[in-house]
C-alpha positions in Angstrom: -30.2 -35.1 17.9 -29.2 -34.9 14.2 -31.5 -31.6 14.3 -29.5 -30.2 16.8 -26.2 -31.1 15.0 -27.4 -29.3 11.8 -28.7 -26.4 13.7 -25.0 -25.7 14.9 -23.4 -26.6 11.6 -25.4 -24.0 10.3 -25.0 -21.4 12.7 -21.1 -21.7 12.3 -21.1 -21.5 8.6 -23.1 -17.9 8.8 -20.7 -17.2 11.4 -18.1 -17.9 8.8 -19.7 -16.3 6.1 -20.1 -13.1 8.3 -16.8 -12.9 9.8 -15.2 -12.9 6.1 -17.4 -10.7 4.7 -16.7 -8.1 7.7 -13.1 -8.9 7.0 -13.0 -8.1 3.2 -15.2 -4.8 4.4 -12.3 -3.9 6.4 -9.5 -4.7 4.0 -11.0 -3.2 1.4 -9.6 -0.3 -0.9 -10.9 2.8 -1.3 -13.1 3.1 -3.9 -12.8 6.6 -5.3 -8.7 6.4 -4.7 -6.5 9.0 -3.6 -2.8 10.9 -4.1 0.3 11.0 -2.2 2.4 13.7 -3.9 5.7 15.1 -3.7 6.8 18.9 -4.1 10.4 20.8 -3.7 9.0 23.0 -0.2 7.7 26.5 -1.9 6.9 25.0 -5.0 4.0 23.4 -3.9 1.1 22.8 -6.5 -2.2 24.8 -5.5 -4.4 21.9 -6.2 -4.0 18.3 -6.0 -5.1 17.4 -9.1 -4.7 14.1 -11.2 -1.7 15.7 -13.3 0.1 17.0 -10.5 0.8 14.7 -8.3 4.6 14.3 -8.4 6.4 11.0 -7.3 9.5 11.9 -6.4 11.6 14.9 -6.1 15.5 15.9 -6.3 16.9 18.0 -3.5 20.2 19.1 -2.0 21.5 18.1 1.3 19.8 20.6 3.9 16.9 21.3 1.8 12.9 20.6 2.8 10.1 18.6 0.4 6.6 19.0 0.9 4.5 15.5 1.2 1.0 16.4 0.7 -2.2 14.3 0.6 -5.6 14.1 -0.9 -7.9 11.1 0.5 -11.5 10.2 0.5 -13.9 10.6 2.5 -14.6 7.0 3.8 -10.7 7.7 5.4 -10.4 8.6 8.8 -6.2 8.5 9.6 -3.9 9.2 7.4 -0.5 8.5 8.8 3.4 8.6 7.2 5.7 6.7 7.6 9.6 7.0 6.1 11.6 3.9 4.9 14.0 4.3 8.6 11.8 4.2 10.4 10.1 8.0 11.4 6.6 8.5 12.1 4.1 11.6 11.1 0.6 11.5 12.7 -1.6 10.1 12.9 -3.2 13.0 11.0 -7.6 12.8 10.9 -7.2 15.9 7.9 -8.3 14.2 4.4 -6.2 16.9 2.6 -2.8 18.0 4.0 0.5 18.6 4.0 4.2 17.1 5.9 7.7 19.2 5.3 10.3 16.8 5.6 13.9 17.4 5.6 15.9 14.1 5.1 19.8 13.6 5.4 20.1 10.7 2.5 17.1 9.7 -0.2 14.4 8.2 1.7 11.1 6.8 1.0 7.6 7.8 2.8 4.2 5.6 3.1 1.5 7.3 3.2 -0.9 4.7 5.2 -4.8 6.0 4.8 -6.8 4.1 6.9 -11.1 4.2 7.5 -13.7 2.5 6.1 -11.4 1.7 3.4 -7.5 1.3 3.1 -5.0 3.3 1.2 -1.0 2.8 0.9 1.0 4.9 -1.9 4.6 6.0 -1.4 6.9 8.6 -2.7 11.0 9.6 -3.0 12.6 11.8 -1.7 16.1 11.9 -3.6 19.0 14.2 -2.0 21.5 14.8 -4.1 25.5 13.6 -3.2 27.1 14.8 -6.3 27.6 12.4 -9.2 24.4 11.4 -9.8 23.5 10.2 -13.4 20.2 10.7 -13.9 17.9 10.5 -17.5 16.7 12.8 -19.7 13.7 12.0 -21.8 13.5 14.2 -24.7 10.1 14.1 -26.7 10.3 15.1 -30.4 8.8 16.7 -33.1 10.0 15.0 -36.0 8.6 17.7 -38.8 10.2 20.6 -36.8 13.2 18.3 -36.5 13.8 19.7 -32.0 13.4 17.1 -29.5 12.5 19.1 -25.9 12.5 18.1 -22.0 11.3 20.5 -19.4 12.8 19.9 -16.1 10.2 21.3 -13.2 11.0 23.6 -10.4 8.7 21.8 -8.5 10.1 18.2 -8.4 14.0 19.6 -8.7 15.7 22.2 -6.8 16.9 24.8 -8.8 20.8 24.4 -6.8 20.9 21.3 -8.3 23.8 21.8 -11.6 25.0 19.5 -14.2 28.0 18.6 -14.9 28.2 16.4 -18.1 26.1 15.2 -20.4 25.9 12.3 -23.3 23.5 10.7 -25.4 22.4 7.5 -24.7 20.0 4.3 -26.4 16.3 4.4 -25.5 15.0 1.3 -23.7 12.8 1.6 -27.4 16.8 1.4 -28.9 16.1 4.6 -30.5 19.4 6.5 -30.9 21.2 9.2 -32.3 25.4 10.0 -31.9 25.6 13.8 -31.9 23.1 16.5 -30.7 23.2 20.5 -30.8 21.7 21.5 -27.8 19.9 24.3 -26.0 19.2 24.8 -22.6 17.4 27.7 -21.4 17.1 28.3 -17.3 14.0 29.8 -15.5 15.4 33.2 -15.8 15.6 33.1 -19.9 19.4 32.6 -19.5 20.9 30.1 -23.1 23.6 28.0 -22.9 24.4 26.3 -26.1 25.7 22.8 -25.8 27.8 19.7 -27.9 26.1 16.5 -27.2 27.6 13.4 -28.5 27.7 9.9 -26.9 30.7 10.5 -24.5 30.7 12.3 -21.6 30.7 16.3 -22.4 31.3 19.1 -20.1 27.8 21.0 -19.4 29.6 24.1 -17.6 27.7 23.8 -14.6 24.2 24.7 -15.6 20.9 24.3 -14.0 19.1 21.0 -14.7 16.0 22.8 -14.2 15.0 24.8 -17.1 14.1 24.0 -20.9 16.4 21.4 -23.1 16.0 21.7 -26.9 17.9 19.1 -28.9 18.7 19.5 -32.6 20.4 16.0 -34.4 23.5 17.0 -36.1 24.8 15.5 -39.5 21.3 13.7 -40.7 17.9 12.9 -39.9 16.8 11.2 -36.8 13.0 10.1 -37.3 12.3 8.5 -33.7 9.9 10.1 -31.5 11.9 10.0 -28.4 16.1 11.2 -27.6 17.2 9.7 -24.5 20.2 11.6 -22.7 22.7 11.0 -19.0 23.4 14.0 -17.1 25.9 13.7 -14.4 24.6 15.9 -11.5 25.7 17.7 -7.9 24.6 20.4 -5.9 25.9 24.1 -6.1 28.4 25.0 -3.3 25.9 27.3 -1.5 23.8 27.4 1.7 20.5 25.5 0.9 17.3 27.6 1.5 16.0 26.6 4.9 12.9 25.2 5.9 10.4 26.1 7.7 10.4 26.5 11.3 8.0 24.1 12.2 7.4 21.0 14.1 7.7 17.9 12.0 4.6 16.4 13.2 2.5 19.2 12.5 0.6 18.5 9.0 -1.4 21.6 7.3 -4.4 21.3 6.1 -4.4 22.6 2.2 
């Protein structure tokens, strides 16, 4: 009798045991990782590599992003999935690619799925008009410039700013009045007066290179943090591609 009575207590602990090791084996993340990335459409990077991997992107109204992907091998499905709602895949391609071409700024999933799970998820900002976004300018403190390059490939180049001010770091580094240089992609300068109210920028391209000199003394912190006030460019955006949406390319 009490033989018996051990022999099933016994039986339903290795079930137990079994059932939650099978569980964990199931749930468990993927060991060598993977990237969910983010490009402006045409500007995608031509490998997925571990410093390009963008995590969000600005855009105008009208205009496409690229989501692309880079999983394992233990994953089977990858499927995407925005923040309203809208479904891409299920995709079985471990490396690939999604245009998408939202009306507001929208987050996407990306939900890898195999012998091991995967979730990551990127932006997709679209731009209104009045925006204030940051600039992060990193300095070198001998050669007295503090510099920000702002990528083609996360920010489309129809984007334009309007004003721009200095601001505090979160570090609380800070400095009142800048001279500044911006140069766009086609070598174009427009020389700029920063201070810490809101200055007309003329209308420039955020994307490019911005050099910042301090004016009137000498600023020894290794970061300049600036606000520009953004919109788009009155102009027809550059259209997609014509394409289903469902239809992911393998890279």
């Amino acid at each position: 009798m009490w033989v018996k009575k051990w022999f099933w207590v016994v039986l339903l602990g290795l079930l137990l045991v079994t059932t939650a090791m099978l569980l964990y084996a199931c749930a468990r993340a993927c060991p060598t990782g993977g990237q969910f990335c983010v490009a402006i459409f045409g500007s995608l990077p031509t490998t997925v590599g571990a410093n390009v991997c963008p995590q969000e992107v600005h855009i105008c109204p009208g205009e496409t992003a690229t989501l692309y992907w880079n999983v394992s091998e233990d994953v089977t499905k990858v499927t995407i999935i925005s923040e309203f709602g809208t479904k891409y895949g299920p995709f079985t391609v471990r490396s690939g690619s999604q245009n998408v071409t939202p009306a507001v700024t929208t987050r996407y999933t990306m939900k890898a799925e195999g012998e091991c799970t995967l979730e990551q998820t990127v932006t997709v900002n679209v731009v209104r008009g009045g925006e204030v976004i940051d600039l992060v300018a990193r300095g070198d403190i001998e050669a007295g410039v503090w510099t920000v390059d702002v990528s083609p490939v996360t920010t489309s180049p129809h984007i334009i700013v309007s004003t721009i001010k200095t601001v505090a770091c979160a570090t609380g580094s800070f400095w009142n009045k800048w001279d500044c240089k911006k140069t766009d992609l086609d070598s174009h300068v427009t020389l700029l007066s920063v201070t810490e109210i809101d200055s007309p920028a003329n209308d420039i391209p955020l994307v490019g290179s911005w050099e910042f000199t301090p004016r009137g003394g000498v600023f020894r912190d290794t970061t300049a943090c600036f606000q520009v006030t953004i919109k788009c460019q009155e102009t027809s955006p550059t259209p997609g591609p014509n394409q289903p949406q469902e239809a992911a390319q393998q890279l």
